[in-house]
N, C-alpha and C positions, 0 to 999 in steps of 0.2 A: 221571668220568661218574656222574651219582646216578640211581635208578632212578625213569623216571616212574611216574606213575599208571598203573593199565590201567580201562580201559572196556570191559566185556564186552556182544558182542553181544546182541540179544535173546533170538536163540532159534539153536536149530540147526536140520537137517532135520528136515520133517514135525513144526514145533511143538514140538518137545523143548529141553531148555536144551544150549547149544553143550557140548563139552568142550574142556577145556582147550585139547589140540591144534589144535582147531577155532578157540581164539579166540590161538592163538600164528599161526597160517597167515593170519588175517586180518592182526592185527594188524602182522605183518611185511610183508604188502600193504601197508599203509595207511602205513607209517612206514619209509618207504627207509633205510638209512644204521645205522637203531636194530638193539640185538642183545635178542632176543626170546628166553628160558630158561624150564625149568621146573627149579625147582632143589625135591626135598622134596615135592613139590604144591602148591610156589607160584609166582608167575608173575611175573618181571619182564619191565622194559621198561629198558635202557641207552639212554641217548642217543648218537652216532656219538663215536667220541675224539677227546681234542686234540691239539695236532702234535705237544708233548713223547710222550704217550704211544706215536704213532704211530713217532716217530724210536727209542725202546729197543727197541721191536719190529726195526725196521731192526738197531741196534746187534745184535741175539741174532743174529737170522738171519744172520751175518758167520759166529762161531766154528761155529756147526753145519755151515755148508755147507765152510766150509773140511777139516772134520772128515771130507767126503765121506760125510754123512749123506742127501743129496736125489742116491738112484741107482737101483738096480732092487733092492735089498734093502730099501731105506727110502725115506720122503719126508720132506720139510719143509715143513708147511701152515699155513695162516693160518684160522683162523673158519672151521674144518672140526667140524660135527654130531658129537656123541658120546650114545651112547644109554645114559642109565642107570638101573641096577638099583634105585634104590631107590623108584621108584613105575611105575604101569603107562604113564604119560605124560611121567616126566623125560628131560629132556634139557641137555646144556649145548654151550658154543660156545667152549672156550678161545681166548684170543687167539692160540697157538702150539703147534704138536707135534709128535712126531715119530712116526711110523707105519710101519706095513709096507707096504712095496713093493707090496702085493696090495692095500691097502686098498681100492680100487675095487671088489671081488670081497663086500665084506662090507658093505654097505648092509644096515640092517636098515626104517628109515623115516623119513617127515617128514626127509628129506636128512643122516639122523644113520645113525653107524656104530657096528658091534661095539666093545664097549670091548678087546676081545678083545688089537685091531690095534693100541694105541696105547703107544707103549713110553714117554713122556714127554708131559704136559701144564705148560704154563706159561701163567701168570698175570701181567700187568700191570696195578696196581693204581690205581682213581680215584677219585672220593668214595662210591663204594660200596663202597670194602675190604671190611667186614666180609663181605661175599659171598663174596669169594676166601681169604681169612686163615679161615671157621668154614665155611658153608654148604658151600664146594665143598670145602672141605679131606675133610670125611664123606662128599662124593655121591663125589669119585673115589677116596678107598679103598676106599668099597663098592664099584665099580666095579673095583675092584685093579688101576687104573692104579700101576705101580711106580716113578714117579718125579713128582713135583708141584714145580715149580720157580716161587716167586713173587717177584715183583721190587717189594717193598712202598716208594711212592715215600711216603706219609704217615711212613713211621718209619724212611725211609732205612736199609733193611734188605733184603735176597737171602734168599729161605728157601728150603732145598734137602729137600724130604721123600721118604722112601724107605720102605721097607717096610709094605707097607700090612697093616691086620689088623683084624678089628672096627669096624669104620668109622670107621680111625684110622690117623697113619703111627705105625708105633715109631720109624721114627728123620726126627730135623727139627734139624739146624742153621741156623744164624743166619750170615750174612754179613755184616759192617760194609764202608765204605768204606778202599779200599786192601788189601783180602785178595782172592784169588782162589780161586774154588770151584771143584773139579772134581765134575765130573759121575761118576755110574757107568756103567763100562761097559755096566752091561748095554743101555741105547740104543743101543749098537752102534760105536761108537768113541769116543775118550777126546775129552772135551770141558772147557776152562776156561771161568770166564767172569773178566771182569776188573770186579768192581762196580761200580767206581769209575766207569769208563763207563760203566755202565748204568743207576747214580743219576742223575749229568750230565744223561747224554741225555733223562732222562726227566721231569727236576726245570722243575715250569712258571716261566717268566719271571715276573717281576717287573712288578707294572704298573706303565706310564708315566705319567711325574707329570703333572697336565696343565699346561697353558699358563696 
C-alpha cells in the first residue's frame, strides 16, 4: 500500500481552515476501504490492501486465538483506533492487537482508544514500510504500547519490539525465515509465531507472463 496524496478541504466551520481531524473524517468519507492516520502531525492516506497482505493477517489471527487471547480478559481486533500521545490530533489504526477486555469502556475520540488498553500492536508491511519500520515505531513507544510486532514483507523479516522508553523500544529482535518467535507473556498468554508462514502468506505473486 503506498500513501496517497491528501487534498485538504477548503475551509472548516464558520470560515476557519479545517484541522486535521476534521480533514482525516472527511477524507475517510470520501475514500471507503482507505486507512486514514495522523502519525507525528502528518496525515496519510493508505490505499485498501492486497490479498497477500490480507491472508498474513488471517495467518496471525490463528496462533493468538488459539492462545485463548479473544475472551472476556482480552480481545483480538482488526483496524481498531489507537489515540496517540504524541500530538494533540495523532492517531493510528494498526492492522492487529490485542486489548483489554474492557476496551469498549475507553473510547477517548474520533473512534480511537486509550493507549492505555492495548497490550500488543502489529504491523504488516506495504510499499509504505517505512511508516511501520520509523514513524510508528516512535508514536507507539511514546504511547508505551509494550509489545510492537511487525511482519516486514520488503526484507522478509518478523521484528518483535518490547520495552518501550524514550520514544524507542530497548529491546527489538529480528526474525528470519524458519525461526519461530515467542511473544511475551505479558499479552497474556504464551504465543509463537512460525515466520516462515507469515512471510509465505504474505509474499505477493508473481506476475503473469502475458500471452
Amino acid at each position: 500500500m503506498s500513501t496517497a496524496p491528501v487534498e485538504h478541504p477548503e475551509h472548516g466551520g464558520a470560515g476557519r481552515p479545517p484541522t486535521l481531524l476534521e480533514t482525516a473524517a472527511e477524507l475517510t468519507e470520501r475514500l471507503p476501504g482507505y486507512r486514514v492516520e495522523i502519525i507525528g502531525g502528518q496525515l496519510t492516506v493508505t490505499p485498501p490492501p492486497d490479498a497477500p497482505h490480507a491472508l498474513a493477517l488471517t495467518e496471525l489471527m490463528i496462533p493468538f486465538m488459539s492462545a485463548g487471547l479473544h475472551g472476556p480478559e482480552s480481545k483480538i481486533v482488526q483496524g481498531i483506533g489507537l489515540w496517540l500521545p504524541g500530538g494533540p490530533e495523532d492517531y493510528a489504526i494498526p492492522d492487529l492487537a490485542v486489548v483489554d477486555g474492557d476496551v469498549k469502556e475507553h473510547l477517548v475520540e474520533h473512534n480511537c482508544y486509550d493507549p492505555a488498553v492495548f497490550r500488543l500492536v502489529l504491523e504488516v508491511t506495504s510499499s509504505n514500510y517505512n511508516t511501520d519500520l520509523r514513524s510508528k515505531v516512535s508514536a507507539y513507544a511514546d504511547a508505551m504500547i509494550p509489545v510492537y510486532v511487525i511482519v516486514n514483507r520488503q526484507h522478509q523479516r518478523l521484528h518483535v519490539l518490547t520495552d518501550p522508553r524514550d520514544g524507542d523500544y530497548a529491546g527489538h529482535r529480528v526474525y528470519a525465515s524458519g525461526e519461530v518467535a515467542t511473544l511475551p507473556d505479558s499479552i497474556g498468554a504464551k504465543v509463537t509465531l512460525d515466520v516462515e508462514e507469515l512471510l509465505v502468506a504474505g509474499r505477493p505473486a508473481e506476475p503473469r507472463p502475458e500471452d
